[in-house]
Phi, psi and omega in degrees: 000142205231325178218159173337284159345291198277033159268350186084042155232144179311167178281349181260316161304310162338279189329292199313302162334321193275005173294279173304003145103025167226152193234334154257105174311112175291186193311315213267316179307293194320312189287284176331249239289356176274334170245033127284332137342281227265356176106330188310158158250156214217124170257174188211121172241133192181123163329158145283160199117309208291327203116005170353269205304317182271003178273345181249344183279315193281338167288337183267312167325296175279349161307285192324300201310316181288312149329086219271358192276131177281159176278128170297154191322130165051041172267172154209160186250337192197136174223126126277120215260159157195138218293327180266158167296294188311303204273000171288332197269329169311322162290318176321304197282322183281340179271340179296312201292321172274054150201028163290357178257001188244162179292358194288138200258145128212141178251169175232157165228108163201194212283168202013073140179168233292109181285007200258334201284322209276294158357284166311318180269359165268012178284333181288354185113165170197138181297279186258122179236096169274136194227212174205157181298300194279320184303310184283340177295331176284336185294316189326302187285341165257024185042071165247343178213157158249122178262012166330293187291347185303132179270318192210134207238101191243134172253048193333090206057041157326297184297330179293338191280313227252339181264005160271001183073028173288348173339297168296333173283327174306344156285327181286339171292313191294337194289351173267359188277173186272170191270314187252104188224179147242135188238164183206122162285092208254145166198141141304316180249166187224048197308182194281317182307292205304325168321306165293320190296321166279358187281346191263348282182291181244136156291105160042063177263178179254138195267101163246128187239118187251310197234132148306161177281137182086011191235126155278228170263074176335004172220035171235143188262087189236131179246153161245119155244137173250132200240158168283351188169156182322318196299325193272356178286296198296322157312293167327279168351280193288335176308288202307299228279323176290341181257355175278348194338320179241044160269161162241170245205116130227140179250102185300137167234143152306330197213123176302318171323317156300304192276021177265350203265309199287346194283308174318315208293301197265027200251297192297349185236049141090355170289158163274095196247147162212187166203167193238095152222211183298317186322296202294159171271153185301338192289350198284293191315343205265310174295326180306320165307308171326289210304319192294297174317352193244348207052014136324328187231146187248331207225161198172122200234133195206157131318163184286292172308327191274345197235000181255135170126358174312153189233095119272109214274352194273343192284120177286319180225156182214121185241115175281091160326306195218124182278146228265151166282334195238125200321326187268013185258351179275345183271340194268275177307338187248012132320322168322324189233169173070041170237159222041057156048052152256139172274171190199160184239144197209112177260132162253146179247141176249075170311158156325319198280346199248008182311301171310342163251357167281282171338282242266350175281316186258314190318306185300309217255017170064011179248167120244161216250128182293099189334099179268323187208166199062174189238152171295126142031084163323320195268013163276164224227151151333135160253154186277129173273112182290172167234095192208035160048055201226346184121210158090317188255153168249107188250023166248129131265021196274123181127314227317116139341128171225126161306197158296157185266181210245011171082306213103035157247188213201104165070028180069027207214123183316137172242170195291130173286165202279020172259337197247184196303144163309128154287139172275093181256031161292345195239003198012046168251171186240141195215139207254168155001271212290350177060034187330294192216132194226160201205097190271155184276141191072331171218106179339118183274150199260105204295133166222059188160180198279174164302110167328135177286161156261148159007190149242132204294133148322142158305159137306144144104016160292164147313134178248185169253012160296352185212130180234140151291146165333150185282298175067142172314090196259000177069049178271156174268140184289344180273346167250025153239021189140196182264038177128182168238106171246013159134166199256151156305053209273000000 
């Protein structure tokens, strides 16, 4: 199927679409939305990028559109969960644009901001209600929405739901939803969890699959340098970012205490930079987007959680300063770039401590990622070098200038051995198997168990990304820090 029309969608939705400016559907729009038409229930495993949001929103739009019953007072007709604040107000924003011309209401809801406000706008009823878990579980409790009515039920970034431990809410939500809804399941990935959620969960649904799972973007590039310790990390970082001037940037950090120290670091020597995690408040995070989404900010230094569902098709690079504990979440960032059918580049940095999530990383993902600097690992397998005459690669490495090694800590802060439970650590809770109690950023996580302890407050006086060795010449190839040397950041 080559246009919208042969999807089985009305003329008036078409029309709204081709406004906007898209005339081909993509894979994931093109498999979906003819047997949601039909009623089906659906899991969709699909990068971010792919069209998600118009392959269920728009098939959902003409369901309603079709339905002649308005939603009763403090009702909804459609619930759609998604984990984050950002990417819950992103659907929100991409589903208003195909229903300006319809009678149809939809809100968002989530953690920081005004729950007395959110109140309000759910008393007249709503078609479509985008959530957060815990937020809506509060509105619930304050009989501010009734899920009686849902007809179709969506789960977005299902596995990211599952890996904040939304798991109890999510149950507690489907026991209010009616048993005969159509529900659709979204994941990039497809762990034994997600499987199960769906076997409690969708009736005899049909599976569309565009990128396997743990398969990255056929149009993301990815290199490793392996470094002795963060200073050659922060070094590498502003070298790619000074030959890049008019690329945009996002940069993983593991812990908002890093990424707030490295985002001050390069705020104070002139880059234009912001940044996105649990600290900041929403209005911080809603400009910080802005300003990236506009080019105004260049550079965006973000956590794992605060940054998933951006939809930014302009971002050129993606850098995991500090590799992910968990494998599918390096498939998640560097999802970020190489959207809309662009290409995008995604450099990874490899302290010594982190050879174990790098193996574990190439494990998932059927690969191995190809070295620009520094040497691998013995205990790492060879890497495949594409051949595709484009760069990327340092087959010298010798001289590289190196900082102090970093002890075996990570962002000035230990990390947890491969014995004890995954940290969420944007949120510094430590969150185990069974997922008792969980706490997102902005949106309150729902206690059903005892509490978790927090941490032990940090020493003063950790390692940063503020003190660095001189940058200096290291013979890096210019094609795994950027395109070339186009001019410096000052």
């Amino acid at each position: 199927m080559t246009s919208f029309s042969e999807l089985g969608l009305s003329e008036k939705i078409v029309a709204s679409v081709t406004q906007l400016g898209y005339t081909t559907p993509t894979p994931i729009q093109a498999k979906a939305i003819p047997l949601l038409l039909e009623g089906r229930d659906l899991i969709g495993l699909a990068q971010t990028g792919t069209g998600k949001t118009a392959a269920f929103g728009l098939p959902i739009i003409e369901m309603l559109m079709k339905q002649a019953d308005r939603p009763a007072n403090r009702t909804t007709r459609t619930l759609i969960l998604a984990p984050t604040r950002e990417l819950v107000n992103q659907i929100g924003e991409n589903l208003r644009s195909f229903v300006k011309k319809t009678p149809l209401r939809i809100n968002q809801v989530v953690g920081g901001a005004s729950i007395n406000k959110q109140q309000l706008q759910l008393e007249k009823g709503t078609d479509i209600l985008v959530a957060t878990p815990g937020r809506l579980l509060d509105l619930i409790a304050r009989n501010a929405i009734s899920l009686s009515k849902v007809t179709y039920l969506v789960l977005d970034e299902a596995d990211q739901m599952l890996d904040l431990g939304f798991i109890h809410d999510l149950r507690k939500i489907s026991r209010m939803v009616p048993a005969k809804r159509q529900t659709l399941l979204f994941s990039a990935t497809m762990p034994k969890a997600i499987a199960d959620l769906s076997h409690s969960y969708l009736t005899d649904p049909v599976k569309v699959e565009v990128t396997p799972p743990g398969k990255a973007a056929d149009k993301v590039e990815q290199y490793v340098h392996f470094v002795a310790g963060k200073n050659d990390k922060t070094d590498l970082l502003k070298k790619s970012l000074n030959e890049n001037p008019d690329g945009r940037a996002i940069v993983f950090l593991r812990t908002k205490h890093g990424a707030e120290k490295l985002y001050k670091h390069l705020e104070h020597i002139g880059f234009k930079v912001a940044s996105i995690h649990g600290n900041k408040s929403q209005g911080q995070r809603e400009r910080a987007l802005k300003g990236f989404k506009d080019g105004d900010i260049k550079v965006l230094v973000a956590t794992d959680v605060a940054a998933r569902g951006i939809d930014i098709p302009a971002v050129t690079h993606v850098f995991n300063y500090d590799l992910p504990e968990v494998p599918d979440a390096y498939v998640h960032r560097i999802g970020r770039t190489a959207r809309a059918g662009r290409d995008g580049i995604a450099i990874a940095f490899c302290a010594p401590d982190e050879t174990r999530l790098l193996h574990d990383i190439e494990k998932l993902m059927k690969i191995d990622i190809p070295v620009a600097s520094g040497e691998r690992p013995a205990g790492l397998a060879s890497p495949t070098r594409p051949n595709n005459n484009r760069g990327g690669r340092n087959n010298n490495n010798g001289g590289q200038q190196r900082g102090p090694r970093e002890g075996g800590r990570h962002n000035g802060e230990s990390r947890p051995s491969r014995n004890h439970a995954p940290r969420d650590a944007d949120n510094d809770l430590e969150v185990t198997s069974d997922f008792k109690r969980v706490k997102t950023e902005g949106d309150a996580g729902r206690p059903a168990g005892p509490r978790k302890q927090r941490r032990p407050a940090r020493k003063p006086g950790g390692s940063g990304a503020n003190r660095h060795a001189p940058a200096g010449g290291n013979g890096q190839e210019k094609r795994a820090s950027g395109n070339g040397n186009r001019g410096r950041n000052r």
